[in-house]
N, C-alpha and C positions, 0 to 999 in steps of 0.2 A: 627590654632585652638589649646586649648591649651591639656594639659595630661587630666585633668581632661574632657572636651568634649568627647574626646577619649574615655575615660574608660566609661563615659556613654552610650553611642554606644553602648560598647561592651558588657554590664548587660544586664543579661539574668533573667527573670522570672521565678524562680523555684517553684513557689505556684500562681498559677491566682486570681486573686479577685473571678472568677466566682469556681473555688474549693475550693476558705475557705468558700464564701457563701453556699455550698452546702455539705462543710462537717458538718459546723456547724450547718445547719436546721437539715442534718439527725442524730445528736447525739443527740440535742435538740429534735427531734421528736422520734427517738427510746428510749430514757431516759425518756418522755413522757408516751410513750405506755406501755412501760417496766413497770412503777412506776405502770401506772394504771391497766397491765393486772395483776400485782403483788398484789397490794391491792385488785381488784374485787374479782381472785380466792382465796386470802387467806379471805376474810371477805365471799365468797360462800362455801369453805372449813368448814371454822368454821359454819354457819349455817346449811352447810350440815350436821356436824357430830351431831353439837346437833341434829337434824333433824333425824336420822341416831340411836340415843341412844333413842331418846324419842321413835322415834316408834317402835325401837324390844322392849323398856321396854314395852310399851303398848302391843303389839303382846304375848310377855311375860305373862303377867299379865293376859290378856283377857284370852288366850288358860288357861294357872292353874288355874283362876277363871271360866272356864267353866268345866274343868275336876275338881275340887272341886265341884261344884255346884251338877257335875252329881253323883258322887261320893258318897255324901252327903244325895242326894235325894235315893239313891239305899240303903247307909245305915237306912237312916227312910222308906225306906219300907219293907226294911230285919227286921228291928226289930218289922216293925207294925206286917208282919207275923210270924215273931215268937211269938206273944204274942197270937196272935188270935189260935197259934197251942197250947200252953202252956194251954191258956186257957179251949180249947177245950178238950185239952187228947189227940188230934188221935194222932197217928204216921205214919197218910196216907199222903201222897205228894201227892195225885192224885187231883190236884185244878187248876184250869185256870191260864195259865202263861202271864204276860204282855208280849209284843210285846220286849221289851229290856230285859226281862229273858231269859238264853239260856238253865238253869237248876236249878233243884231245888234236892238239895239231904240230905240225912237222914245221918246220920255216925252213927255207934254204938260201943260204950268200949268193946271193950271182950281182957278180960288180957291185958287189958294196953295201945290195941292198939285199933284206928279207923277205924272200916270199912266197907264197902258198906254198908248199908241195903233197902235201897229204894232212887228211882231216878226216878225224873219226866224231862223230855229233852222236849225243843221247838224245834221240829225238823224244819221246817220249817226255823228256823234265823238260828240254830245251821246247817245245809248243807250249807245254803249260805254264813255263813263264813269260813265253812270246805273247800271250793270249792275256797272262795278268797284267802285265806292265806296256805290253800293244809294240808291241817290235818287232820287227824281220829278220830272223835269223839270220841271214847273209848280210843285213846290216850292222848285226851287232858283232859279226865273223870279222867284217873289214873295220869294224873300231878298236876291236881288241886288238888285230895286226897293228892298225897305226899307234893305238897305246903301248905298243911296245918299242915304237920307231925310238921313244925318247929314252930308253931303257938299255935297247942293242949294243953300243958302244960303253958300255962301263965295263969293269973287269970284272964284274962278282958272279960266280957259279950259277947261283940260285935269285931271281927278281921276282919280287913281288907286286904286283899292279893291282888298283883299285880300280873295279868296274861299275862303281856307283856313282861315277862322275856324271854328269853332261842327261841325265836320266836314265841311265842305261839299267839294265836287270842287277840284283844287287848278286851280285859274285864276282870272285877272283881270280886273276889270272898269274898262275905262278911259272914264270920262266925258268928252264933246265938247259943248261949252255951245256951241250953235248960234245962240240967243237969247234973250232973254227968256221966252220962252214954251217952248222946246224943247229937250231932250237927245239926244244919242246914247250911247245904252252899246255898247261894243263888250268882247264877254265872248271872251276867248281862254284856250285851254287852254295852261299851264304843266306839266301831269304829266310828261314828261319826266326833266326835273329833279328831281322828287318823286320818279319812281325810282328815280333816281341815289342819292338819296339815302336807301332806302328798304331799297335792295339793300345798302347798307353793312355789315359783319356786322363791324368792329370797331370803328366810331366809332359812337355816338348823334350825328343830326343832327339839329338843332332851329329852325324857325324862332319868334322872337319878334319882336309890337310892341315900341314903346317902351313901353308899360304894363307888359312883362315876361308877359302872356297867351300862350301859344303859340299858333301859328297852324300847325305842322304837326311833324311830331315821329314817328322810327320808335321812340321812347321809349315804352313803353306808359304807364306811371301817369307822365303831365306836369300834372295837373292843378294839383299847389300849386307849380308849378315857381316863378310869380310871388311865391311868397314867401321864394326862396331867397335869403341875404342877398348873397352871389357875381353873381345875375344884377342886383339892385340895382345893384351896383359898378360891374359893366361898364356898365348904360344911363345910368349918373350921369358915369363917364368920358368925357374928352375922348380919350382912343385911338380909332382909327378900329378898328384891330385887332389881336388880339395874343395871348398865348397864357400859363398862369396853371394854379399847381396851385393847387386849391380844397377846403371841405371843407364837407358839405350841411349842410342840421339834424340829418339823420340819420346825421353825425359819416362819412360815407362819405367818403372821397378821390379827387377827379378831376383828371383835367389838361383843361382847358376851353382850347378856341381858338376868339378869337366875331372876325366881318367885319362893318362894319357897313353899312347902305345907306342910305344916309340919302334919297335920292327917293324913297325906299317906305316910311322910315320903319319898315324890319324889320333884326331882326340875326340874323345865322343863327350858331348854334353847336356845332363841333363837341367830343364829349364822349367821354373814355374811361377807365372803370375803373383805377383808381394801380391795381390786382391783376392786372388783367387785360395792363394797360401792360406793367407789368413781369414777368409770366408768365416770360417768356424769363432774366429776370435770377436768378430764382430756382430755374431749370431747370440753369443754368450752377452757381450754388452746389453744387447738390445734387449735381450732378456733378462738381464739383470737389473735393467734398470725398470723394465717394465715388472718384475717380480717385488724391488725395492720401492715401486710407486704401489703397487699393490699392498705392502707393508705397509705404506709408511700411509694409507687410506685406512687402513685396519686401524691403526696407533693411534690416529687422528679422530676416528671417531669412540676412541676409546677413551681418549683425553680429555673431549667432550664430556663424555660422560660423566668420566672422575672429575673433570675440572670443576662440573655441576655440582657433585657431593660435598666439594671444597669451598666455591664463591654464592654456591646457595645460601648457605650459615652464615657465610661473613657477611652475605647482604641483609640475614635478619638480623645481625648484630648492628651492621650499621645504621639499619632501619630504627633499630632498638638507643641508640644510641644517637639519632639523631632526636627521636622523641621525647628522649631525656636531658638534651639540650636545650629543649622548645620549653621543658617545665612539665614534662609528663611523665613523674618519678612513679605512676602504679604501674609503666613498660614493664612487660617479662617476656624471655624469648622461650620458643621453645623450639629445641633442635634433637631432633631423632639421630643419634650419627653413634660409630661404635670409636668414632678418632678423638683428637684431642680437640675439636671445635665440640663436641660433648662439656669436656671439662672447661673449655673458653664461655660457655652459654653460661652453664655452672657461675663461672666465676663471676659473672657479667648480673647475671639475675642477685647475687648474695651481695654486689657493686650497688646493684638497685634498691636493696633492702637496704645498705647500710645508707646508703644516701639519703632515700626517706628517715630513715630512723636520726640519721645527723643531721637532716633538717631540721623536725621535732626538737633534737636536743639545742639547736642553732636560736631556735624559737624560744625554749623553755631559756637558753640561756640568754639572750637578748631582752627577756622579761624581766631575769634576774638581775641580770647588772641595767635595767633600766630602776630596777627596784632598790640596788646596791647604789646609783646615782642618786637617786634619792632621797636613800639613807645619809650616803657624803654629803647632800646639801643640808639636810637636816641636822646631822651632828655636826658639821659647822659650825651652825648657830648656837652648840653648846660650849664653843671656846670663846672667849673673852675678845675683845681687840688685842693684835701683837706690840701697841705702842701705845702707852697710857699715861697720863700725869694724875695721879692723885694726892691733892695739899704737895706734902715733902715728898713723895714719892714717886717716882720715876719710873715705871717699866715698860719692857721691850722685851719681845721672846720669837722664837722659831721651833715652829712644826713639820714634821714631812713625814708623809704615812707611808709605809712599804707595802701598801694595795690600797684598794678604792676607798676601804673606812679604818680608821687610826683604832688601834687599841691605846693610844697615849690619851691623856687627859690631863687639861692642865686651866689653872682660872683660877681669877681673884675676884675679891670683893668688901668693901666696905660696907660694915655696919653701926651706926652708933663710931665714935672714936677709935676703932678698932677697925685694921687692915687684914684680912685672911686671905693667905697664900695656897692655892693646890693645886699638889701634881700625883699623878698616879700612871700605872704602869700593869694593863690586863695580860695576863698569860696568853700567847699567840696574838694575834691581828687578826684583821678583816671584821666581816661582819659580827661573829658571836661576840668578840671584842667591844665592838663601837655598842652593841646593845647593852652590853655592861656598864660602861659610861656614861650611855643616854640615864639608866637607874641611877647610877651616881650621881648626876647633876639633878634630875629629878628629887634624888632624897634632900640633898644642896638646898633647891629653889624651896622646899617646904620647910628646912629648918630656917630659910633666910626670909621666907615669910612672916616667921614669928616676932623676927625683929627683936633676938634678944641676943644680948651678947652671951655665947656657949663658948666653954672652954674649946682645946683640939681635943683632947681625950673624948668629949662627950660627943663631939658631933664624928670621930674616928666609929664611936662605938654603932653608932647610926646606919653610918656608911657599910660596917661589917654586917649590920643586919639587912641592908637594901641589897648586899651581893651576895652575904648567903640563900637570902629566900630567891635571889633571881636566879644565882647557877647552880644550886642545888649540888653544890661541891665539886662541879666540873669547872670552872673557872673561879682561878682566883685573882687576885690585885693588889699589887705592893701601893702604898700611898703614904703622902706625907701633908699634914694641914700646920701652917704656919700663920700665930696669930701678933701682931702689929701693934702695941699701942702709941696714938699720935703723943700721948701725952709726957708718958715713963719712959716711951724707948724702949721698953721691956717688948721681946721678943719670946714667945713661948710656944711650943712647937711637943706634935706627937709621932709617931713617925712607925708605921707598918710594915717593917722591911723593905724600906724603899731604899735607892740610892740617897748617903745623908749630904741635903746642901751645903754649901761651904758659905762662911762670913769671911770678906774680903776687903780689909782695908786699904781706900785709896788715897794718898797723901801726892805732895810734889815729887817724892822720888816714887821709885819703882818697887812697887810688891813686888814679895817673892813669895816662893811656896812655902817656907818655914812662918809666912805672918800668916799664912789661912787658917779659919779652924773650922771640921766639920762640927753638921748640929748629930753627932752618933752617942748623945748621953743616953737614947733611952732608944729601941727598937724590939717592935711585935712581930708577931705572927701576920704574915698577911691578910685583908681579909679575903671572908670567906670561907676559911677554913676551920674555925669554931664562932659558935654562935652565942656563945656565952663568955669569952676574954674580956677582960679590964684591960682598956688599955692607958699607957703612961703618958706622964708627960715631962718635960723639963723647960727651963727657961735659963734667958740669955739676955746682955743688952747690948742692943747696937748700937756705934757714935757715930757722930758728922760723918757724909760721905763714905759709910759703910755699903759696901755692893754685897747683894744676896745671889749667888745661884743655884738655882734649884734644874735637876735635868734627870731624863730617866737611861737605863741601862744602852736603850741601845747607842748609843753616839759614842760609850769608849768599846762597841763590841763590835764596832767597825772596822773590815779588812781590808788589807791593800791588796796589792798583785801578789804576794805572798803568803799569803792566807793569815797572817800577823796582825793580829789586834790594835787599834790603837794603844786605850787603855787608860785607864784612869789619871794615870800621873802625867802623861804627855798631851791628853784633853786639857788637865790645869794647868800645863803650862804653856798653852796654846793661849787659853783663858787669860791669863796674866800677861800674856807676850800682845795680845788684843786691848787689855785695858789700861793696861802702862801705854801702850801709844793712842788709844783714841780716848783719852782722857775726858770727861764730858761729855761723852757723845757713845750711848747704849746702842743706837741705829748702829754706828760703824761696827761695832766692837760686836754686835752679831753679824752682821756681814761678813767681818774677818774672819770670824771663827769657821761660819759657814764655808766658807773659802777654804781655812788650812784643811776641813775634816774632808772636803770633796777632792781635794788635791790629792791627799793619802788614799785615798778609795781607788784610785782612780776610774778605771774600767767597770770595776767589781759596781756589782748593785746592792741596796741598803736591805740586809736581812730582817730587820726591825724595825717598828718606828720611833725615830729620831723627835724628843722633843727636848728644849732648853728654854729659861726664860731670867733674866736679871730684873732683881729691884735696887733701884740707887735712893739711898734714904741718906736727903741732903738734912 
């Protein structure tokens, strides 16, 4: 087995099919949850905040549009009753108080200053705010006089004072300049609205002057609120009202929505925790993510599963395939699955068939072409030597088969005084071929046993009967038998539709093609083809230094890169252009030729096989 089997063996899986399937669902699926838990809460974020700004500006708005409203309505009563007192003359207070009057009082100028003169009290509202907020009526009698000390000296008819300063009960005290000499204060309760705002359990509601002082506030520690740089901003703004995340000194984050009043000269604001704001959006995270881990534990073990259905098969393939590696071609997988690892098994098992089966043929043919080596060593032994001297005669020849066994055939021999030349030429190559020729030389060795001198006609007709009985008219064979004598010169020759060889005179100058001549006086039927033909003969004499070549078809059916034939006429003049210069010498003058026809071919491979063979008969 060789290195590489081995090292396969020994590769070791360091990432499973079923763990990259499973790492990459859960990055694709937490990438997934991620993306979407990310846009839900930022696009729930952003709805909340608007959501979040709209409604404290609303809560805003409504509370200072109701403490104006009431405000307003207490100033047009304050003034109705100061007219109706103006009108009248009295200086009595003693008149029925509304249910929202907590007092009603007189002031009088004496040198400069304002002070008591008559006071009508709704005792009644006036204890029952004394009692909620924890104050002495007569203390909060002498704050509302001095709140008004800063107020006395302006010129305007009608003052308005806030009495939710310094913690006092939340109402208003609206001044009515009567005269020169005399005030009314009309002190109305506002709590109401202070409830309202008081009950709130998720905004802080705030009211401020313009100095940024609170003036009421369900905020417990407001005391430094005025120096928060945020409430600065808004009392310096020209916005009437508006809504704004903020962030204290004490680096906390609010979302602030302030309404302003400006007849009162207060801005009320309402206030709420960024944490506490968004509570909910953080509620939704948590959940989302713990919903999204839930998911993605479902997917996970689903993955599993499927991942199983998927690197199960592949591991009985691999399995299968590793034992097919090892030399264990009867491996079959078998795989239950309705996916395409079904048709993968499929393919993998008909993999295994055919393997075995191309081993067997691997086998069968490794016997063959051991058998076919064989055969080429054996028909070997039925060509002659390529370089022979016999008495005067000289030959040299060249073979090359176009597979393992030559259908060409070619051999001389001396018998008695007499030199016999043959060359023959089996329809197709390879083996059926070279069996043909083994009977040809066969028939050969038994007439050359006899030891008699036979014409070519006789021993032709021999041969057509050794290759009719061998191919039974599936193969035939062109051939040509050329007979020598040392003594006459006399060349006689019979010739089976073979290629006719040429007589080739060689002098000091140079053959041409016009001095060759073929031997084509006399041509048969190949044999083979009938079993009963007479065949011919003719004869010829050769002189001093006449060259014979004798060659079969395939050497001018040779094609170059062009699919272009050599061809008869440029093979003999290949021929001639070789023995005009290697003058003497058959060795070169086949090398050369070998040379021009390989040159022409180039690339291309030899479709037939090539034989040629020269006798020089000095």
């Amino acid at each position: 087995m060789g290195e590489s089997s081995e090292l396969l063996f020994k590769t070791r899986v360091w990432l499973s099919l079923r763990t990259k399937l499973l790492f990459l669902f859960v990055i694709l699926l937490a990438s997934t949850i991620g993306a979407n838990i990310h846009y839900s809460t930022s696009f729930f974020i952003s709805d909340k905040t608007a959501y979040i700004y709209e409604t404290g500006l609303n809560k805003s708005q409504i509370l200072a549009s109701r403490l104006n409203e009431i405000i307003l309505r207490i100033v047009d009563n304050s003034i109705t009753l100061g007219n109706v007192l103006s009108t009248t003359g009295t200086t009595n207070v003693n008149i029925e108080l509304s249910d929202d009057m907590l007092a009603l009082i007189l002031l009088k100028n004496e040198d400069g200053e304002f002070k008591l003169d008559k006071i009508k009290i709704n005792d009644k509202q006036m204890d029952k705010l004394s009692k909620q907020y924890e104050i002495d009526a007569d203390l909060f009698i002498k704050k509302v006089i001095s709140s008004f000390e800063a107020v006395k000296n302006n010129n305007k008819k009608v003052n308005i004072i806030s009495l939710l300063k310094d913690h006092l009960i939340p109402a208003v005290a609206i001044g009515i300049k009567k005269d020169e000499q005399s005030y009314f204060l009309n002190i109305s309760n506002i709590a109401p609205i202070i409830t309202d705002m008081e009950s709130d359990a998720l905004y802080t509601n705030t009211i401020i002057d313009i100095e940024g002082q609170p003036l009421f506030s369900n905020l417990e520690d407001n005391k430094r609120l005025h120096e928060e740089k945020y409430i600065r901003d808004i009392i310096n703004s020209d916005v009437k009202n508006g809504s704004r995340k903020v962030t204290t000194n004490a680096h906390e984050e609010k979302l602030v929505s302030f309404s302003k009043i400006p007849s009162l000269d207060l801005i009320l604001l309402s206030e709420i925790n960024s944490t506490k704001a968004f509570k909910i959006v953080d509620e939704l995270k948590y959940k989302s993510i713990l919903f999204g881990l839930f998911i993605l534990g479902i997917a996970m073990g689903l993955v599993i599963v499927l991942s199983k259905t998927i690197t199960s098969p592949m591991k009985k393939l691999v399995q299968g395939i590793t034992s097919i590696s090892k030399g264990d071609f009867s491996t079959r997988v078998k795989i239950f699955s309705l996916d395409e690892t079904r048709i993968l098994a499929a393919a993998f098992n008909y993999m295994a068939e055919r393997i075995t089966e191309l081993i067997k043929e691997m086998v069968e043919k490794a016997r063959l072409e051991k058998e076919v080596e064989n055969a080429k060593v054996i028909q070997d032994t039925l060509f002659p030597p390529t370089n022979q001297v016999i008495e005067t005669v000289k030959i040299h020849g060249l073979y090359k088969s176009a597979s393992e066994c030559n259908g060409d055939w070619w051999y001389y021999e001396q018998i008695g005084r007499d030199l016999y030349f043959f060359i023959g030429d089996a329809t197709g190559h390879g083996v059926p071929a070279a069996l043909l020729t083994a009977s040809v030389r066969a028939t050969l060795a038994t007439l050359s046993n006899m030891n008699i001198p036979l014409s070519p006609a006789t021993i032709m007709k021999s041969m057509n009967h050794s290759v009719y009985s061998t191919s039974k008219g599936q193969i035939y064979m062109t051939f040509f038998i050329g007979r020598y004598n040392f003594e006459t010169r006399n060349f006689t020759y019979s010739n089976a539709s073979h290629n006719s060889p040429y007589q080739i005179p060689l002098s000091k100058e140079d053959t041409t093609l016009a001095q060759i001549t073929p031997f084509d006086e006399v041509c048969d039927p190949r044999l083979g083809e009938s079993m009963e033909h007479e065949f011919k003969e003719a004869s010829t004499t050769l002189s001093k230094n006449d060259v014979v070549l004798l060659y079969t078809d395939g050497i001018v059916e040779v094609e170059n890169e062009n699919n272009r034939q050599l061809g008869e006429k440029k093979f003999m003049q290949i021929v001639l252009d070789s023995l005009n210069k290697n003058k003497g010498s058959l060795k070169d003058c086949v090398e050369s030729v070998r040379k021009e026809v390989y040159d022409y071919k180039g690339v291309n491979n030899f479709d037939d096989d090539i034989t040629y063979y020269f006798g020089y008969f000095g």
